[in-house]
C-alpha positions as CSV (number, residue, x, y, z in Angstrom):
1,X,12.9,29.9,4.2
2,X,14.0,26.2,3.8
3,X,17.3,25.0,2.6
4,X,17.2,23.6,-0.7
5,X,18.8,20.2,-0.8
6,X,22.0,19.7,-1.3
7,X,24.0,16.8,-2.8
8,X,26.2,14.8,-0.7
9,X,27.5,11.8,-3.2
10,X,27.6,13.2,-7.3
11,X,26.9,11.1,-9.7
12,X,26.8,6.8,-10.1
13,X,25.2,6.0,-6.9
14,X,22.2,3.5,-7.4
15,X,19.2,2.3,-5.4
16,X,21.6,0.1,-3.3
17,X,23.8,2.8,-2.3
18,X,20.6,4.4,-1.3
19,X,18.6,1.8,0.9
20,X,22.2,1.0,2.6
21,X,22.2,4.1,4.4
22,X,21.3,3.9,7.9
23,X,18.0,5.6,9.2
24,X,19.8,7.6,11.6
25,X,22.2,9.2,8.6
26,X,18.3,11.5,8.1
27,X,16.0,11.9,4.7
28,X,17.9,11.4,1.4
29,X,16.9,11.0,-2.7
30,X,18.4,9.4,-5.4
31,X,18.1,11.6,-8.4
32,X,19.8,11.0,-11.6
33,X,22.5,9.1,-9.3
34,X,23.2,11.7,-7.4
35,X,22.5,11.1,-3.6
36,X,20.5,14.4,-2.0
37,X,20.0,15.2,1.2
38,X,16.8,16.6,2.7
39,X,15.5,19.1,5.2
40,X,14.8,17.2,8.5
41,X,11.4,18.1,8.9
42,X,8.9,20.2,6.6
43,X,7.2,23.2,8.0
44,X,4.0,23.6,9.8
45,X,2.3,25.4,7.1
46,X,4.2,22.8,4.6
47,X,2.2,20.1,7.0
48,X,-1.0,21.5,7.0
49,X,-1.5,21.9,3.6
50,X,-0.4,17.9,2.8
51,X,-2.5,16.6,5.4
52,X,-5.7,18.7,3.9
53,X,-4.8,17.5,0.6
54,X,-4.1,13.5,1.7
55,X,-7.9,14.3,3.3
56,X,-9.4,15.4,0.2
57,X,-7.7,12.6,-1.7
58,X,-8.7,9.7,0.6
59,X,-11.7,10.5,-0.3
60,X,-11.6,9.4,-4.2
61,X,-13.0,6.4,-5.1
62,X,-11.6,2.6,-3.9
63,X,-9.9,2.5,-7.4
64,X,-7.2,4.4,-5.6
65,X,-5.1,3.9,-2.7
66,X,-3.2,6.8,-1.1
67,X,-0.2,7.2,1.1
68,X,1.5,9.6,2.8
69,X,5.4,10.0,3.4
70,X,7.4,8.2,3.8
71,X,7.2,5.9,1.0
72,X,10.2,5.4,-1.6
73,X,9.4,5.5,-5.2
74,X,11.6,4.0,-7.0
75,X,11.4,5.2,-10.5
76,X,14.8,3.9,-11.7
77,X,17.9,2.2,-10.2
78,X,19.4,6.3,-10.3
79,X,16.0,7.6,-9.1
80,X,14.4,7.2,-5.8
81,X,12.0,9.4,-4.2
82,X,10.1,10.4,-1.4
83,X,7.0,12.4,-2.5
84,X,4.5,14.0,0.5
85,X,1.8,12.5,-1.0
86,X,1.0,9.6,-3.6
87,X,-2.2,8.6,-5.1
88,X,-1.6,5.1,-6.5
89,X,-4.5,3.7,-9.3
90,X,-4.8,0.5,-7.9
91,X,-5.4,-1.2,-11.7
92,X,-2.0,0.3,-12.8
93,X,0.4,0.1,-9.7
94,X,3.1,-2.5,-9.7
95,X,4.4,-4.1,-6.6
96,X,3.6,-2.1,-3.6
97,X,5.7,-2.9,0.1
């Protein structure tokens, strides 16, 4: 079984505290300010399954554009994360780097 994350900073860190952090510190979140630390690599299984799904998915119509981890979504200034997948409508998405 995988170990949950756990948090390493509580509370008031920000999207700056988060893309200072070095690539070799490993795979953190931001959530609600709170600075999370993530399993170093997903399972087998775990990989099989999102690479199926991205498959299935890159197969929708050019109206979407999808990507596959990792990719930070930043959702607030508190709140960054880094989904498996993401399935962006192309029409609706914001800035994209």
């Amino acid at each position: 079984m995988r170990k949950s994350p756990f948090v390493v900073k509580e509370s008031g860190q920000t999207y700056n505290d988060y893309a200072a952090l070095p690539e070799s510190a490993g795979r953190f979140e931001l959530l609600d300010g709170e600075l999370l630390a993530m399993s170093a690599a997903p399972t087998t299984t775990h990989q099989m399954v999102s690479g199926h799904l991205y498959s299935q998915l890159y197969k929708c119509d050019s109206d979407y554009l999808v990507l596959a981890a990792p990719v930070d979504v930043i959702l607030s200034d508190y709140s960054v994360l880094q989904p498996d997948l993401i399935l962006v409508i192309m029409n609706e998405a914001g800035p994209i780097s």
